[in-house]
C-alpha positions as CSV (number, residue, x, y, z in Angstrom):
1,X,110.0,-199.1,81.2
2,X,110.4,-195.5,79.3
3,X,108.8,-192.6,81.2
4,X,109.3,-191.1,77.6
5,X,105.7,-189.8,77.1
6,X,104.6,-189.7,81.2
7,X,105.0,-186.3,83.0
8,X,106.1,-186.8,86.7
9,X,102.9,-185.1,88.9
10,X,102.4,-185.4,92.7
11,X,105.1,-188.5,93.4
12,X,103.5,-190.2,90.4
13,X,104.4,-190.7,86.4
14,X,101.0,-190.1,84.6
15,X,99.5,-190.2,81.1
16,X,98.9,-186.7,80.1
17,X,95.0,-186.1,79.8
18,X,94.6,-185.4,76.3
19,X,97.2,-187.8,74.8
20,X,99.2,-185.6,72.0
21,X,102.8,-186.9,70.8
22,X,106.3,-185.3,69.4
23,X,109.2,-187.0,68.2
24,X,112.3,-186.2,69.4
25,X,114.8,-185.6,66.8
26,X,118.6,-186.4,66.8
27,X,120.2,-183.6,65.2
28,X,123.3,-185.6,64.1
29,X,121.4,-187.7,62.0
30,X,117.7,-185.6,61.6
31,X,116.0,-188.5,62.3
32,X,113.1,-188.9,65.6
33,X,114.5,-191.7,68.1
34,X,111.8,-190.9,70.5
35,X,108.8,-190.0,71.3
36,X,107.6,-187.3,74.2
37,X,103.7,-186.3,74.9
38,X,102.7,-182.9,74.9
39,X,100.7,-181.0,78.0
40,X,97.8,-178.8,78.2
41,X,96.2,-176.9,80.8
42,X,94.9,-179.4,82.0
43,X,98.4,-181.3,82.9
44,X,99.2,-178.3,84.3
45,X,96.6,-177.6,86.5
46,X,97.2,-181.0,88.1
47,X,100.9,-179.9,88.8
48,X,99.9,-176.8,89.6
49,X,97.2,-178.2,92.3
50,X,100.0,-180.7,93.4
51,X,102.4,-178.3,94.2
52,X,100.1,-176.0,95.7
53,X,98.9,-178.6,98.0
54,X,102.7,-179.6,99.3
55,X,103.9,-176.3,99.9
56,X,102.1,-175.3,103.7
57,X,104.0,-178.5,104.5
58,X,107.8,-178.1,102.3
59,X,107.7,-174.7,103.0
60,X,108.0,-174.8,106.9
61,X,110.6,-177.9,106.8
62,X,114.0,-177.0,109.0
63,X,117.1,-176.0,106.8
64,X,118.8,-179.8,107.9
65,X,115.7,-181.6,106.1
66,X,116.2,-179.0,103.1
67,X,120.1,-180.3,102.9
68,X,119.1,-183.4,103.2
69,X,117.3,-184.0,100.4
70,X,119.1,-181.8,98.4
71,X,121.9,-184.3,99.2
72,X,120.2,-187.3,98.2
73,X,119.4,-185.7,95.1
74,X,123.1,-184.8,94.3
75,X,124.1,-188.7,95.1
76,X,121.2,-190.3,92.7
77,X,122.6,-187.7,90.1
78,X,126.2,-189.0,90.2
79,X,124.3,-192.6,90.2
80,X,122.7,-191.3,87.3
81,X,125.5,-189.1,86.0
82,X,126.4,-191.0,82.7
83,X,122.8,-191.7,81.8
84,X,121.9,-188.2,81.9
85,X,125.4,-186.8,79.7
86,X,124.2,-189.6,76.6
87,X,120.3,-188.2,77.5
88,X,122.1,-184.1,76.6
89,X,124.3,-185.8,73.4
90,X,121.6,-187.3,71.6
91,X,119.2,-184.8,72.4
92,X,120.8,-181.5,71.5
93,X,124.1,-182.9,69.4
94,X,126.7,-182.3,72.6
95,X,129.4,-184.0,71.6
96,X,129.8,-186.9,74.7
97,X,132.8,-185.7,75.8
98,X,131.8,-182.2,75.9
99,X,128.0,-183.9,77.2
100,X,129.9,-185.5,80.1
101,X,132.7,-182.3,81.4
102,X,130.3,-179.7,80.3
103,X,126.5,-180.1,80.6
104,X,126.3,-182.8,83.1
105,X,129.1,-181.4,85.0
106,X,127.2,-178.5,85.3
107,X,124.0,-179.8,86.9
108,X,125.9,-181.2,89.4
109,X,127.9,-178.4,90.3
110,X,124.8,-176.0,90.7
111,X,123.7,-179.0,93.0
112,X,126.8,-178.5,95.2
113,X,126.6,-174.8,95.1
114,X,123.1,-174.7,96.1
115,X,123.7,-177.1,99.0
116,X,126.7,-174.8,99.9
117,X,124.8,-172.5,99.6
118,X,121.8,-173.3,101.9
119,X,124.6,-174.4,104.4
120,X,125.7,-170.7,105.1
121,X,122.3,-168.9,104.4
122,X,120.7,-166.6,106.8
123,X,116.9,-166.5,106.4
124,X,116.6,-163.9,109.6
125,X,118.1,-161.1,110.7
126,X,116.8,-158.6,114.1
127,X,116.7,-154.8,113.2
128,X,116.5,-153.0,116.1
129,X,112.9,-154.4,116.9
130,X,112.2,-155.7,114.0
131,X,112.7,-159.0,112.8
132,X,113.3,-159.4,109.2
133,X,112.3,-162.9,108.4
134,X,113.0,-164.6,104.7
135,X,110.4,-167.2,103.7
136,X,109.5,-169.4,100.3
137,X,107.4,-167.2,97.9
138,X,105.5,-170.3,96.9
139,X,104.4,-172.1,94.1
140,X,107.3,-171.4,91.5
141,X,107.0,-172.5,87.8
142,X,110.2,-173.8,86.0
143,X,111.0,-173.2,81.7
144,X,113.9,-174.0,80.7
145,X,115.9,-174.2,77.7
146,X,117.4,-177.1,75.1
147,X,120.9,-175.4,75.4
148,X,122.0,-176.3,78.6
149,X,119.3,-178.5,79.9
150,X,120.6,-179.3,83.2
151,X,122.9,-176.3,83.9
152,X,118.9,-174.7,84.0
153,X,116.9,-176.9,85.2
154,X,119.3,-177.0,88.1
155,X,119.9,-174.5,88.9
156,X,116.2,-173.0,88.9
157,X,115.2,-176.8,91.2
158,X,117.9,-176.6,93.4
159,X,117.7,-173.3,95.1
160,X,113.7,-173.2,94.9
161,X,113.8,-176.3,96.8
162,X,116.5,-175.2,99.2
163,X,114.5,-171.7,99.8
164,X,110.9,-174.3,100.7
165,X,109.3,-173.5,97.3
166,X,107.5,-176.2,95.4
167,X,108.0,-176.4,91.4
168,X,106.2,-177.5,88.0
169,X,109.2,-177.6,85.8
170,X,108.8,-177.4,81.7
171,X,111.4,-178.3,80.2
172,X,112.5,-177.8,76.4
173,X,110.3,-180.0,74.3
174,X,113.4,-179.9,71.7
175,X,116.0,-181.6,73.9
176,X,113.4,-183.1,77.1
177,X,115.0,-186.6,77.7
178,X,117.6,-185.3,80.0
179,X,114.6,-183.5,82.2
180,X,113.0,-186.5,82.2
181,X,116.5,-188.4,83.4
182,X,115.9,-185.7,86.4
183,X,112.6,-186.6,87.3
184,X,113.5,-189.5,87.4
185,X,116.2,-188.4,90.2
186,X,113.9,-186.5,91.9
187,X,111.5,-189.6,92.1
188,X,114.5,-192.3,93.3
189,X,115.9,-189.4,96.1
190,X,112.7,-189.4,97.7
191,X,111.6,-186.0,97.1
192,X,108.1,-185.0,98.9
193,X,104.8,-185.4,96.4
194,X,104.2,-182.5,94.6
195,X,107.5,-180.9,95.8
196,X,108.7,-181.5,92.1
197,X,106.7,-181.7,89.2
198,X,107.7,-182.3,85.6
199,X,105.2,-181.3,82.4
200,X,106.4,-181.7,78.7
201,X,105.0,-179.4,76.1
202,X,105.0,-176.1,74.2
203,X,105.2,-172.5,74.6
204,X,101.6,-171.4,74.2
205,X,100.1,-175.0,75.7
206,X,102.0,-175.5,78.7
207,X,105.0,-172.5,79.3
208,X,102.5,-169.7,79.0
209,X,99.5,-171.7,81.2
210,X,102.1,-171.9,83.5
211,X,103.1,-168.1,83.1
212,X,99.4,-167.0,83.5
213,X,98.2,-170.0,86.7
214,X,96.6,-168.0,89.7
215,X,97.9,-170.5,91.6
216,X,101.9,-170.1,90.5
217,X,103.7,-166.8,92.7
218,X,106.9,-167.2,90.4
219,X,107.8,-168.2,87.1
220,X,111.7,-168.7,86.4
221,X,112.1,-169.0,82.8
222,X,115.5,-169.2,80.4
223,X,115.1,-168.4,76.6
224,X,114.7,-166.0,74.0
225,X,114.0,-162.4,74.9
226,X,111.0,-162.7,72.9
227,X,110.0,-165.4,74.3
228,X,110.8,-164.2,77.3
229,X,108.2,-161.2,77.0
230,X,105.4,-163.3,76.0
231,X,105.5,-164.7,79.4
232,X,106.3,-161.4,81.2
233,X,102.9,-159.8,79.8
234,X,101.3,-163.1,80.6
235,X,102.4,-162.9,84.3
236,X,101.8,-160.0,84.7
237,X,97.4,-160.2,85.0
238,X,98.2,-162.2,88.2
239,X,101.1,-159.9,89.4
240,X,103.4,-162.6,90.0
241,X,107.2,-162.7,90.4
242,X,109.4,-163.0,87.0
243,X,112.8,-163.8,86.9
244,X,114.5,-164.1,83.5
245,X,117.7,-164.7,81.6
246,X,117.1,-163.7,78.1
247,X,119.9,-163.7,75.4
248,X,122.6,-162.1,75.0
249,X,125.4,-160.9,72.3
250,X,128.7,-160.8,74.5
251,X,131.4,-158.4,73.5
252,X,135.3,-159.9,73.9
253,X,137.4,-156.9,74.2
254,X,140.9,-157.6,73.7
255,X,142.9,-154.5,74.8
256,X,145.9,-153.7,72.9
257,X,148.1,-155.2,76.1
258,X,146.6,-158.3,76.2
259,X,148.7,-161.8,74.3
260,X,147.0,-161.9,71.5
261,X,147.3,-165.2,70.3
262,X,146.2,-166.3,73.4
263,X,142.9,-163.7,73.8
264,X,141.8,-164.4,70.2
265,X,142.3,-168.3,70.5
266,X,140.3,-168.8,74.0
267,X,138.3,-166.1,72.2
268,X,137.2,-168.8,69.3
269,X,137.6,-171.7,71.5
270,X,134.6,-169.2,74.3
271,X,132.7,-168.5,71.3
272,X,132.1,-171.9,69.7
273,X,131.6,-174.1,72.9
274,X,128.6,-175.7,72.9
275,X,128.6,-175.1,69.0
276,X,127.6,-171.8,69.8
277,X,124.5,-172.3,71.5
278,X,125.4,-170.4,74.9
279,X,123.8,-167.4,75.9
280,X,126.6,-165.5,77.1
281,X,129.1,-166.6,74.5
282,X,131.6,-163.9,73.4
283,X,130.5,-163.3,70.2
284,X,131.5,-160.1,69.3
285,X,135.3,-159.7,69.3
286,X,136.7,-156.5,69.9
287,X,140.5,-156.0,68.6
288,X,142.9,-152.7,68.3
289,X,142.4,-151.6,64.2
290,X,146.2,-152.1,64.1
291,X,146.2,-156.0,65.5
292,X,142.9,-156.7,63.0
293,X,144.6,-158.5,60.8
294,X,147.0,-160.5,62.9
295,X,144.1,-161.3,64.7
296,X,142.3,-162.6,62.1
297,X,144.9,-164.9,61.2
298,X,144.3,-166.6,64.7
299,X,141.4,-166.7,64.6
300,X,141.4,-168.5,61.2
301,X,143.7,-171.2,61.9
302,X,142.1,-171.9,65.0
303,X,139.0,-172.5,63.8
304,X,139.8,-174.2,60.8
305,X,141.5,-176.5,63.6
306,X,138.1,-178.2,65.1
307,X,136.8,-181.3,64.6
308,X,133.1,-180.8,64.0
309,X,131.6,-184.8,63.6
310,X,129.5,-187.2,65.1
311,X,128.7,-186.3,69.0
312,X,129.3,-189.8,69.6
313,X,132.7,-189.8,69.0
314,X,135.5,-188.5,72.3
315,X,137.6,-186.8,69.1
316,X,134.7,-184.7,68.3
317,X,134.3,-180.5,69.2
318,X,131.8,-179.5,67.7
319,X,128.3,-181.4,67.1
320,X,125.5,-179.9,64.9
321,X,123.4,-177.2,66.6
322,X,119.9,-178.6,68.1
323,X,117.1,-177.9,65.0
324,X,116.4,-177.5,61.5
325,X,115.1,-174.2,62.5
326,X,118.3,-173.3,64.8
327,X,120.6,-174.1,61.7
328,X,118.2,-172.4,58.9
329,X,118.5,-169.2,61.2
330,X,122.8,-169.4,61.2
331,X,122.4,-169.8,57.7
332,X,120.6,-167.2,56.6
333,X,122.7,-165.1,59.3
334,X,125.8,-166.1,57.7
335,X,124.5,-165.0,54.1
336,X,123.5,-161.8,55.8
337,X,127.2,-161.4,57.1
338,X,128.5,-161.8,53.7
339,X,125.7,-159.6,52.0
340,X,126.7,-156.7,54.3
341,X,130.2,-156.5,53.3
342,X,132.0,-158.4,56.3
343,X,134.9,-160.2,55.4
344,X,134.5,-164.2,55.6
345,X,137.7,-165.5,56.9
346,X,136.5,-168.8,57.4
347,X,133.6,-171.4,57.0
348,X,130.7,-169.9,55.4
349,X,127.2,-171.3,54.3
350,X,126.4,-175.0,54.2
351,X,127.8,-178.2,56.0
352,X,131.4,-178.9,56.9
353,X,132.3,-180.9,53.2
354,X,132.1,-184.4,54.9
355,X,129.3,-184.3,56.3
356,X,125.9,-184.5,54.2
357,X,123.6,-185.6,56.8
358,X,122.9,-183.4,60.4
359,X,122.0,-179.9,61.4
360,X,125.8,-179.2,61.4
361,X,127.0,-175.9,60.7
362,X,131.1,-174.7,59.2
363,X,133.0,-173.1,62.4
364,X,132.5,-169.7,60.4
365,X,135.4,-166.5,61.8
366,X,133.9,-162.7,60.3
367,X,136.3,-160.1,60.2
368,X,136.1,-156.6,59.2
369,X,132.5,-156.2,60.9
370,X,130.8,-153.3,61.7
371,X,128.5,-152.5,64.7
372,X,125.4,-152.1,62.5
373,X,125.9,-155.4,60.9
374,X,123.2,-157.8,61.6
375,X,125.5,-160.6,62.6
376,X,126.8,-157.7,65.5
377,X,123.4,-157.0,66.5
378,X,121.5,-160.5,66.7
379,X,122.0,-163.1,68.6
380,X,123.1,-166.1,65.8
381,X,123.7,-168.7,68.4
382,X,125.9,-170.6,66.3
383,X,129.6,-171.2,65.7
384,X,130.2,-167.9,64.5
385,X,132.4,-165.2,65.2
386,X,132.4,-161.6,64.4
387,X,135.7,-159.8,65.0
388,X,135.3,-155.6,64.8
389,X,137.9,-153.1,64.8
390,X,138.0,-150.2,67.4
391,X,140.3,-146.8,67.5
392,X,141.0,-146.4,70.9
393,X,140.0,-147.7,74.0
394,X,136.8,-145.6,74.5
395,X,135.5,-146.9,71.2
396,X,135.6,-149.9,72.4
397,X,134.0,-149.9,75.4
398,X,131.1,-147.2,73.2
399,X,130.8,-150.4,71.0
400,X,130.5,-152.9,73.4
401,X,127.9,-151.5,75.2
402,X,126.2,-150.4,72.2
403,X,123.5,-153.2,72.0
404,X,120.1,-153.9,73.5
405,X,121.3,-156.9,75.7
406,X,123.7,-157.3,78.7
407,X,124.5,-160.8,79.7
408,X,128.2,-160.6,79.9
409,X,131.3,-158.6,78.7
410,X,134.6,-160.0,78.9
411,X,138.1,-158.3,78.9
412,X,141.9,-159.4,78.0
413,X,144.7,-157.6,79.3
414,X,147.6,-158.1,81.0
415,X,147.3,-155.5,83.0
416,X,144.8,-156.7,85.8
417,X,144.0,-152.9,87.0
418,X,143.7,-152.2,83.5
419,X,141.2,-155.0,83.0
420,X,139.8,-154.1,86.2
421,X,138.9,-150.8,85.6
422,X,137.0,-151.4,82.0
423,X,135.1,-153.7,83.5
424,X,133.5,-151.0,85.3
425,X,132.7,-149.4,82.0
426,X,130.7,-152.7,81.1
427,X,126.7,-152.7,81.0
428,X,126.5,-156.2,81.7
429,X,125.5,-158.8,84.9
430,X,128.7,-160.7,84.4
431,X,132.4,-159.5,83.6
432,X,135.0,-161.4,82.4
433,X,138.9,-160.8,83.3
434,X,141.0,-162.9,81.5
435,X,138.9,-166.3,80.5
436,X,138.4,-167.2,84.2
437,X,137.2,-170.7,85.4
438,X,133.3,-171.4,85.8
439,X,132.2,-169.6,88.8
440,X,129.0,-171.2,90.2
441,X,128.8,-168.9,93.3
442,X,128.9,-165.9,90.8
443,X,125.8,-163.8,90.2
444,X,124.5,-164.7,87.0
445,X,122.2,-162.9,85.3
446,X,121.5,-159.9,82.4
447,X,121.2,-156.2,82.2
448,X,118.5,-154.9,80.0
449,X,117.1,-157.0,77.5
450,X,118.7,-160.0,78.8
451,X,116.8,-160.3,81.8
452,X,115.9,-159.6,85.7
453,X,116.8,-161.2,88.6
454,X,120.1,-163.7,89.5
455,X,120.9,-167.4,89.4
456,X,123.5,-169.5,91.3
457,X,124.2,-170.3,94.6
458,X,122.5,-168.2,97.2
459,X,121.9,-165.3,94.6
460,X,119.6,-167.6,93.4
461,X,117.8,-168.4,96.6
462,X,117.3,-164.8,97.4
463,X,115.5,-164.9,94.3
464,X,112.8,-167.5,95.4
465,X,112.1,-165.6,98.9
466,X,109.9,-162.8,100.0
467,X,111.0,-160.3,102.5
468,X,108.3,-160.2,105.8
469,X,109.0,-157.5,108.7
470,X,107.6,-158.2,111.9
471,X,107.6,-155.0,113.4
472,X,107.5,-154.9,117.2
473,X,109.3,-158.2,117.4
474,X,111.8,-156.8,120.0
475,X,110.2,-154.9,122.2
């Protein structure tokens, strides 16, 4: 039986109290194959109440019953593992290849990590006679995205639980099967009632009731920087934690030492993963004014070399992007780019040519861009590149930082000190040397307009603690 339109509250799948419904669209084809209900406040008072009610209880459990259920958890998600990777294809577009290595991977690797994590974790320390003691901050309410689903609902669940938090997660009402798929692992490992709690809805309905409970100490929410505001002011008439990561437009700088064929080719291949749709993607492509056009060139043929297709096939690389809206938004940010005098090396407006049918957008390479260009400045979250010149080094580094966000910067050389040292030029919470591998024990998390706070592993669960000195302790 579907838990389709049922939210997950207090150990129990319930009918939502005023019964509202949404289908949920396949991008590849633009047709609904689902249905989900929408919340209210009154759904999410109940969650609210539930979790409330099973934190004096989770919140003083020893750090062996933590990592044990944190360990169930991670086995009924490999039991589940192929369920939820077609849940994230058909839902967002992910092609089921990239579905399976990518986004389901990723939930289970922030599992791991936070386990790890929770394994090595000190939650008190003696200072002099004080005793510095580290304990759950509470109720902790959960948004999270349609671009990664489980990369955020993971690792937001996963540490909360592991630092004695209860949760009311929200996830994306565009792509919400695969959070339903994790309820239903949270329900089959066993996890306390009202530990976890699962609502589906809106922003203003359920994300910003949520934001605004009395009854909530912490909201953790992934999405847009406006977004992300709305529920910043809401928090903030009950002076509750916030932790965000807001968007981002990356710069790639590719220093005039690096191999370029090899920085500008992971440098597509980084930018139009997930069809574009990551937060931290390198974007913005920085190359040496006398290697533009060379670069260019690589660029070109290596986009012009992805298959962009039906999710469903393993030959696929690119699926559509997640929405009508998402896609009328690249559009009209690719006729911008053209407007303003970039040069289009590739792609353009419109569908690939064989496809006439999905929210699927041409692998689309920029050059010739300036920094005031609207396709340098907002986030397209799309398959498209923008590749700017630069003089010298310091120009660079001046354009790089030259934008309201900092998510992440990233830096080819082969010169590691060299790489090394620019790095330390970068206003951003993560640094890039040399397309690394996925680090789920790095910090992860924005400077300026791309957010507060840190994700992953124990940066995470520092996150979901408050600090309590017991003065006298020693004496």
């Amino acid at each position: 039986m579907s838990n389709h339109t049922k939210f997950y509250i207090n150990g129990e799948w319930v009918d939502p109290a005023v019964p509202a419904l949404l289908d949920v669209i396949d991008p590849s084809t633009e047709e609904a194959y689902t249905r989900i209900s929408l919340g209210s406040a009154a759904d999410v008072n109940r969650a609210v109440a539930a979790a409330r009610a099973a934190f004096p209880a989770f919140s003083v459990t020893t750090r062996t019953e933590r990592l044990t259920l944190l360990r169930r958890i991670l086995e009924v998600y490999n039991d589940r593992f192929e369920d939820i990777a077609q849940a994230v294809s058909q839902e967002m577009g992910a092609p089921i290849s990239w579905a399976r290595d990518a986004q389901a991977w990723a939930g289970r690797a922030h599992m791991e990590a936070a386990i790890k994590a929770l394994e090595d974790y000190s939650f008190s320390e003696l200072r002099g006679t004080t005793m510095v003691v580290k304990e759950a901050i509470g109720v902790c309410a959960l948004i999270t995205p349609w671009n990664w689903p489980l990369n955020q609902i993971v690792c937001k669940v996963a540490p909360a639980l592991a630092a004695g938090c209860t949760v009311v997660l929200k996830p994306s009402e565009i792509a919400p099967i695969s959070g339903i798929v994790f309820a239903e692992v949270m329900e089959a490992a066993g996890t306390p009632k009202g530990v976890f709690n699962m609502v589906n809805g809106n922003g203003p309905d359920v994300g910003q009731v949520m934001a605004g409970h009395p009854d909530v100490d912490m909201v953790s929410f992934t999405g847009s920087t406006r977004a992300g505001i709305i529920v910043a002011k809401t928090a903030a008439d009950t002076v509750k934690r916030v932790a965000q990561e807001l968007g981002g437009k990356s710069a790639n700088i590719i220093l005039p030492d690096a191999d370029l064929e090899i920085a500008v080719r992971k440098g597509v291949e980084g930018c139009f993963g997930n069809s574009g749709q990551s937060c931290d993607a390198p974007t913005r492509m920085l190359v040496s004014r006398g290697q533009h056009d060379e670069a260019l060139a690589i660029a070109r043929k290596t986009a012009e070399g992805f298959v962009v297709g039906d999710p469903r096939s393993t030959e696929t690389v690119l699926g559509p992007v997640v929405s009508r809206l998402q896609f009328d938004k690249i559009q009209a940010l690719i006729d911008a780019g053209i407007q303003e005098g970039a040069t289009l090396v590739t792609g353009g407006p419109g569908r690939p040519e064989h496809l006439n049918r999905g929210y699927y957008v041409r692998p689309t390479i920029f050059g010739n861009v300036s920094n005031d260009m609207r396709i340098a400045r907002e986030e397209i979250f799309g398959p498209v590149l923008s590749i700017l010149p630069y003089d010298d080094e310091e120009q660079a580094i001046e354009i790089a930082n030259d934008t309201v966000y900092g998510l992440a910067a990233y830096i080819q050389s082969q010169d590691l000190e060299h790489a090394r040292r620019v790095a330390t030029r970068m206003r951003a919470g993560s640094v890039y040397l040399n397309y690394p591998d996925w680090d789920t024990f790095a910090p992860f998390g924005g400077y300026k307009q791309s957010g507060n706070g840190r994700e992953y592993a124990d940066w995470a669960i520092h996150d979901f603690l408050e600090i309590k000195g017991i003065v006298g302790y020693g004496a």
